[in-house]
C-alpha positions in Angstrom: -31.1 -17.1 -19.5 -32.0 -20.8 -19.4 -33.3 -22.8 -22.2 -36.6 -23.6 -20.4 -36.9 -27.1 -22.7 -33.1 -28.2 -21.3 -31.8 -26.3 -18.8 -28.9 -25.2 -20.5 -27.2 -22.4 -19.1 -27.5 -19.3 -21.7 -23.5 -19.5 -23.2 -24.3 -23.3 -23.7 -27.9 -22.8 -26.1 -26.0 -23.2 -29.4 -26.2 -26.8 -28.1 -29.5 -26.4 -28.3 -30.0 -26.7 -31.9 -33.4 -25.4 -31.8 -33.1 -22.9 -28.7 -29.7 -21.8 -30.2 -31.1 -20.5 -33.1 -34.1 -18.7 -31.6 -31.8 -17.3 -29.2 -29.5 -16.2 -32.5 -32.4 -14.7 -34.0 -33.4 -12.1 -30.7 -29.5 -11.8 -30.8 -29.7 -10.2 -34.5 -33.0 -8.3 -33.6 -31.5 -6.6 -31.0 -28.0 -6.1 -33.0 -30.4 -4.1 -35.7 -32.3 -2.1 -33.1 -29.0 -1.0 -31.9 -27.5 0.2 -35.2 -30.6 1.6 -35.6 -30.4 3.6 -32.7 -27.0 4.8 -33.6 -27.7 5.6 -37.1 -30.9 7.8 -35.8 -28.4 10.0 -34.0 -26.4 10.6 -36.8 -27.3 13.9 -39.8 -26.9 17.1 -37.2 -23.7 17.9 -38.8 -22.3 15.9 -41.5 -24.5 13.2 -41.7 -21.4 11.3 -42.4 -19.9 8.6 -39.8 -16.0 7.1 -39.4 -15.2 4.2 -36.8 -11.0 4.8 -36.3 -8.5 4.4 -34.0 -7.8 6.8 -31.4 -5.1 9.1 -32.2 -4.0 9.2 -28.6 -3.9 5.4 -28.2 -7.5 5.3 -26.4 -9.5 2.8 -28.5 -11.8 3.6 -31.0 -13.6 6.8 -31.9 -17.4 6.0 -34.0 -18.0 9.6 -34.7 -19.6 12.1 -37.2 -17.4 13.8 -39.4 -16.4 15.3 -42.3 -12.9 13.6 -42.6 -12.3 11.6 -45.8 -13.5 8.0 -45.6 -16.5 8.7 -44.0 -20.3 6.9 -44.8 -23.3 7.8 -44.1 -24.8 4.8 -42.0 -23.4 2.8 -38.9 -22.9 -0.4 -40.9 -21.1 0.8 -43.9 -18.9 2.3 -41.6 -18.2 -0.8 -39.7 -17.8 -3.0 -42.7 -15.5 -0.3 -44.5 -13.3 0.1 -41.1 -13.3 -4.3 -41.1 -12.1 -4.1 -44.5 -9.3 -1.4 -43.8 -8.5 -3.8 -41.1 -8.1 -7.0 -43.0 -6.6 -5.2 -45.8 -4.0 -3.7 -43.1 -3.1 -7.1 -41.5 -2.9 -8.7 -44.6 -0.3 -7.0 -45.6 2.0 -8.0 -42.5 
Protein backbone atom coordinates (compact mmCIF):
# COMPACT_ATOMS: atom_id res chain seq x y z
CA UNK A 1 0.00 0.00 0.00
CA UNK A 2 1.04 3.59 -0.87
CA UNK A 3 0.22 6.65 1.03
CA UNK A 4 -1.70 8.19 -1.95
CA UNK A 5 -0.87 11.96 -0.42
CA UNK A 6 3.18 11.02 -0.42
CA UNK A 7 4.05 8.11 -1.99
CA UNK A 8 5.45 6.47 0.73
CA UNK A 9 5.94 2.92 0.50
CA UNK A 10 3.45 1.06 3.12
CA UNK A 11 6.53 0.01 5.92
CA UNK A 12 7.58 3.85 5.70
CA UNK A 13 3.70 5.54 6.57
CA UNK A 14 4.58 5.97 10.26
CA UNK A 15 6.47 8.84 8.56
CA UNK A 16 3.49 9.97 7.60
CA UNK A 17 2.21 11.47 10.66
CA UNK A 18 -1.22 11.66 9.47
CA UNK A 19 -1.36 8.49 7.04
CA UNK A 20 0.53 6.59 9.84
CA UNK A 21 -2.02 6.80 12.18
CA UNK A 22 -5.01 6.06 9.85
CA UNK A 23 -3.10 3.25 8.69
CA UNK A 24 -2.56 2.26 12.71
CA UNK A 25 -6.14 2.60 13.19
CA UNK A 26 -7.33 -0.20 10.08
CA UNK A 27 -4.27 -2.03 11.65
CA UNK A 28 -6.15 -2.28 15.20
CA UNK A 29 -9.62 -2.84 13.38
CA UNK A 30 -8.47 -5.63 11.84
CA UNK A 31 -6.34 -6.99 15.04
CA UNK A 32 -10.02 -6.97 16.87
CA UNK A 33 -11.83 -8.64 14.00
CA UNK A 34 -9.34 -11.31 14.24
CA UNK A 35 -9.49 -12.05 17.97
CA UNK A 36 -12.91 -11.89 17.41
CA UNK A 37 -12.95 -14.43 15.07
CA UNK A 38 -10.89 -16.70 17.33
CA UNK A 39 -12.80 -16.07 20.36
CA UNK A 40 -16.13 -17.05 18.22
CA UNK A 41 -14.67 -20.48 17.80
CA UNK A 42 -14.05 -21.04 21.16
CA UNK A 43 -17.20 -22.66 23.98
CA UNK A 44 -17.73 -26.36 22.14
CA UNK A 45 -15.87 -27.93 24.94
CA UNK A 46 -14.47 -25.98 27.69
CA UNK A 47 -14.97 -22.68 26.67
CA UNK A 48 -11.69 -22.11 28.30
CA UNK A 49 -8.46 -21.11 26.08
CA UNK A 50 -4.35 -21.52 26.95
CA UNK A 51 -1.63 -20.14 24.49
CA UNK A 52 1.74 -22.48 25.64
CA UNK A 53 4.65 -23.82 24.39
CA UNK A 54 4.75 -26.92 22.54
CA UNK A 55 5.65 -29.74 24.60
CA UNK A 56 7.53 -31.29 21.73
CA UNK A 57 9.52 -28.16 20.85
CA UNK A 58 7.06 -27.17 17.95
CA UNK A 59 6.06 -23.56 18.75
CA UNK A 60 3.08 -22.57 20.34
CA UNK A 61 -0.23 -24.33 20.85
CA UNK A 62 -3.53 -21.54 21.31
CA UNK A 63 -6.01 -24.18 22.15
CA UNK A 64 -9.26 -25.04 24.26
CA UNK A 65 -8.81 -26.80 27.27
CA UNK A 66 -9.45 -27.72 30.51
CA UNK A 67 -5.81 -27.54 31.88
CA UNK A 68 -5.21 -25.13 34.80
CA UNK A 69 -4.44 -21.64 33.67
CA UNK A 70 -6.82 -21.40 31.16
CA UNK A 71 -9.30 -18.06 30.28
CA UNK A 72 -12.09 -17.83 28.68
CA UNK A 73 -11.29 -15.21 25.80
CA UNK A 74 -8.34 -14.88 23.25
CA UNK A 75 -7.01 -11.78 24.89
CA UNK A 76 -6.84 -12.66 28.41
CA UNK A 77 -5.04 -15.54 27.35
CA UNK A 78 -2.52 -13.70 25.46
CA UNK A 79 -1.93 -11.08 28.05
CA UNK A 80 -1.74 -13.87 30.88
CA UNK A 81 0.76 -16.11 28.65
CA UNK A 82 2.95 -12.27 28.10
CA UNK A 83 2.88 -11.96 31.74
CA UNK A 84 4.15 -15.69 32.39
CA UNK A 85 6.67 -14.72 29.99
CA UNK A 86 8.02 -11.57 31.39
CA UNK A 87 7.64 -12.87 34.81
CA UNK A 88 9.81 -16.08 33.46
CA UNK A 89 12.60 -13.92 31.89
CA UNK A 90 12.74 -11.75 34.58
CA UNK A 91 13.87 -14.00 36.75
CA UNK A 92 17.12 -14.96 34.57
Amino acid sequence: MLCKKHDIEEFNLFDCESCGLEIRIKQLEADKERLDFLDSLNGKYTGKIILRMSSHGRGFRLHETSQEGAAYSVRETIDNYIKTKESKDAKK
